[in-house]
N, C-alpha and C positions, 0 to 999 in steps of 0.2 A: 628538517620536517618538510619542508616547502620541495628540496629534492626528491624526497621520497613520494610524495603526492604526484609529483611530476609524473615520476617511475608511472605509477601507481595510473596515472591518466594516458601514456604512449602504449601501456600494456592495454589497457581495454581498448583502442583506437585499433591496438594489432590484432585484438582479440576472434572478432571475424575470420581473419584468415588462417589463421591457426588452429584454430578448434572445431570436432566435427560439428554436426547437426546437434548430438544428442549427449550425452555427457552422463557419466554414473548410472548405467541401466535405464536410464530414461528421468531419473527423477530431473536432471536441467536439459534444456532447451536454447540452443544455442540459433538464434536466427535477426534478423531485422531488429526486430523489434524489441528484444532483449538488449542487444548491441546498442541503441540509441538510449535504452535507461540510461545502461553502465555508463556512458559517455556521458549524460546528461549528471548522473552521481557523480563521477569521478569529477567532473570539470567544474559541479557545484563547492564540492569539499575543498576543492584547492581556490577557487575564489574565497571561499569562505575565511580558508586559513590568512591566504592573502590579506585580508582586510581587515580582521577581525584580532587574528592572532601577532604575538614578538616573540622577541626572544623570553620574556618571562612564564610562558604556558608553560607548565609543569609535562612531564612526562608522560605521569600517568592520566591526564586530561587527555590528551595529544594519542593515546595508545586507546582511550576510549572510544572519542571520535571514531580513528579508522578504525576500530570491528563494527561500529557501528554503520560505515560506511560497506565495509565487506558483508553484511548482514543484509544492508539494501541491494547492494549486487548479487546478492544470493537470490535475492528473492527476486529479484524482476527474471532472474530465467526460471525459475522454481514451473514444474510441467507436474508435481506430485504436491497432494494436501501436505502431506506432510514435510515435508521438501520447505516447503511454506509457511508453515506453521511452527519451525525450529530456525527459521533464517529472520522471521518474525520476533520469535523468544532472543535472538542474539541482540537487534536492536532495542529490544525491550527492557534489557540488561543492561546494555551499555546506556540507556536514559535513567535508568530506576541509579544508579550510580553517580551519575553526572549529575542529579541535582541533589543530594544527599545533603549539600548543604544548610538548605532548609527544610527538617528535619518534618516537620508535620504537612508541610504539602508534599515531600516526598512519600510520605506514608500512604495520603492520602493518593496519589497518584499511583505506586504501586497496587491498590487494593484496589482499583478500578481497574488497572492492568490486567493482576491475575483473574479478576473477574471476568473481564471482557474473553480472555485466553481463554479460561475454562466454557464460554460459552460456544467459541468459536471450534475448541478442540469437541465438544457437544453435537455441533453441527457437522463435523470433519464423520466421526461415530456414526450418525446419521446417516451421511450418502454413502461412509461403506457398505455399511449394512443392506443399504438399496440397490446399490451397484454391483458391491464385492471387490470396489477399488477405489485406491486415494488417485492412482494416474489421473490427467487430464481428459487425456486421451481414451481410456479405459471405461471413465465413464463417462464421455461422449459416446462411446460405441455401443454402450448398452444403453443407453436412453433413445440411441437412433433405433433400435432393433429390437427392442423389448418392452413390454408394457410393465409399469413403473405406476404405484401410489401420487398423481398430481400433490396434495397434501403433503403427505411424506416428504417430499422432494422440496416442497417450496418454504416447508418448515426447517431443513435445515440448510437450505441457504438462505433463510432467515437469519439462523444463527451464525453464522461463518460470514455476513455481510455484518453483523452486528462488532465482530471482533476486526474486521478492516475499517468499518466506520469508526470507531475509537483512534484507533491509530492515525485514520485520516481526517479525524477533530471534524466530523461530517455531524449535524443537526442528524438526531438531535443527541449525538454522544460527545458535545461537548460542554457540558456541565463543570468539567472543570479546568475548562481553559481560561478564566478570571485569574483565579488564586493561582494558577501556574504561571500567567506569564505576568503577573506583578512581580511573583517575588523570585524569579530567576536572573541571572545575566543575560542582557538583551542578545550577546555572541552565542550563546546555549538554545534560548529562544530559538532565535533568528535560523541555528543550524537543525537541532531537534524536528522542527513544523513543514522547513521550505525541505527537507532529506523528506519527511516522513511523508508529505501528501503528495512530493513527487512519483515516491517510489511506489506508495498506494494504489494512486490513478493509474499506472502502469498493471500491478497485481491486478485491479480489478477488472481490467481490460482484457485481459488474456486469461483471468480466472470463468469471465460470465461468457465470452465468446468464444471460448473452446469447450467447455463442457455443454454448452447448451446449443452448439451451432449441431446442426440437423443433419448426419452423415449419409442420410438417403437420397434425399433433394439433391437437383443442380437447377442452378440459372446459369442461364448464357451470360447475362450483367453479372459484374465485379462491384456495384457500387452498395449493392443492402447484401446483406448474412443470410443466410437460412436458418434460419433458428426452428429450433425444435416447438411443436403447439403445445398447448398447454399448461406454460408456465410463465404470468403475467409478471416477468423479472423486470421490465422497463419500466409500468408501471411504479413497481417500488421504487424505483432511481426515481423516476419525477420527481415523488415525495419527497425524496430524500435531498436532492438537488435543491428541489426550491425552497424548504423549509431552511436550508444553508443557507440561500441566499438572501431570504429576506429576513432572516434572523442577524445573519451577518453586516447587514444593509442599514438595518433598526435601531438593536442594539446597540451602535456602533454611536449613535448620534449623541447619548448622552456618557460616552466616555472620557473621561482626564487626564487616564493615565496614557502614556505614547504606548508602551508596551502592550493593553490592552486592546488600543485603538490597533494593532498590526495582528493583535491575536485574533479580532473579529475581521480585518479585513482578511487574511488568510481563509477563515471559514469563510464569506464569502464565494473566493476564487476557486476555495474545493469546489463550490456547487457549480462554479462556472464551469469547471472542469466535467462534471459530471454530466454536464450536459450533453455531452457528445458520444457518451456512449449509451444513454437512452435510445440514440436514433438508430443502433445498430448496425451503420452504414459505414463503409470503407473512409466515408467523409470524415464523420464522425469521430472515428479514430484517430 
């Protein structure tokens, strides 16, 4: 197992120089900053295996993980909603599985899942409809060049932030991270959360900064975005950020359990996370 993780980590390291720009009609995006996910997934998985895992992990554990792994690397180059939104449903699988063992918070986890999916797949409906396309790119270029419902537009990336914030256990969609990471194995835990909000913060970085970056505008500076007016998306990160973090901060105080006490600090570090792409700025990222 530990070999094949290896494999698994020299191939994305090589990945850069072997592959073009753009990959499957556009739906991946091969450049920087997809490169340093993959590297940052790959090298987390095999730590993780490293530390956590023997010779006793079963197989089909071991075969879960990496699709769930191949699922995070899908999506951090993902340049298409939907692209996104089935590389999503791969990790989503591989967790609804992995914790089967506890039968009614699996249930209940699942049912928040497909909930959160169907909302996000809601909001996906939404900006076609507005655009006429799930690309990145696509409708970046009709929001530079066309006039567009403000509303419309802000309601379904409403929805479509609402279905990454789940995944990425972001205030205030994480409701059920108590009963989850009490009655998990802290090795599940610990992989599920630190994969999921890695790979998230990435998605959401290249999700809100390419669709919404401004393809008419130029600055001479490199260090802020052009973002497109009209669509007060930082805003709602603030919210979203700081309500993580001092939920994360609070709650945490009167915790017993270890496991819950890393489940809060996690949410947390999302918000800390999130902080940096509120600013918009080259820094930021």
């Amino acid at each position: 197992h530990a070999v094949c993780l290896l494999v698994v980590f020299c191939l994305a390291l090589l990945g850069a120089y072997t592959l073009p720009q753009t990959a499957f009609n556009g739906l991946m995006v091969i450049d920087n900053f997809a490169y340093t996910g993959k590297v940052l997934i790959a090298l987390s998985t095999f730590v993780f295996f490293a530390l956590f895992y023997d010779h006793t992990v079963n197989s089909s554990e071991f075969t879960l993980l990496s699709t769930l792994t191949l699922g995070a690397m899908l999506a951090v180059g993902s340049s298409d909603l939907i692209m996104l939104f089935i590389s999503l449903e791969v990790m989503s699988i591989s967790i609804y599985i992995l914790i089967t063992a506890e039968r009614t918070i699996a249930l209940k986890y699942y049912i928040y899942g497909i909930t959160s999916s169907a909302i996000m797949l809601f909001g996906i409906s939404l900006i076609y409809g507005i655009c006429g396309s799930t690309g990145y790119y696509g409708i970046s270029e009709f929001l530079s060049r066309n006039t567009f419902n403000p509303l419309a537009l802000s309601i379904s990336l409403l929805l479509i932030l609402t279905g990454i914030g789940f995944r990425m256990m972001l205030f205030p969609f994480n409701f059920y991270m108590p009963s989850l990471a009490e009655n998990i194995p802290i090795r599940k835990l610990a992989f599920i959360s630190i994969t999921g909000v890695t790979t998230l913060s990435i998605v959401l970085i290249r999700f809100l900064l390419t669709i919404l970056h401004d393809g008419n505008s130029f600055i001479s500076g490199t260090d802020i975005y052009s973002m497109i007016p009209g669509i007060n998306w930082s805003a709602l990160t603030s919210v979203v950020s700081a309500g993580s973090i001092i939920v994360g901060s609070t709650v945490i105080l009167w915790q017993k359990n270890l496991k819950k006490i890393f489940a809060f600090l996690l949410l947390h570090q999302a918000g800390n996370l999130l902080i940096g792409l509120t600013s918009a700025s080259t820094e930021g990222t």
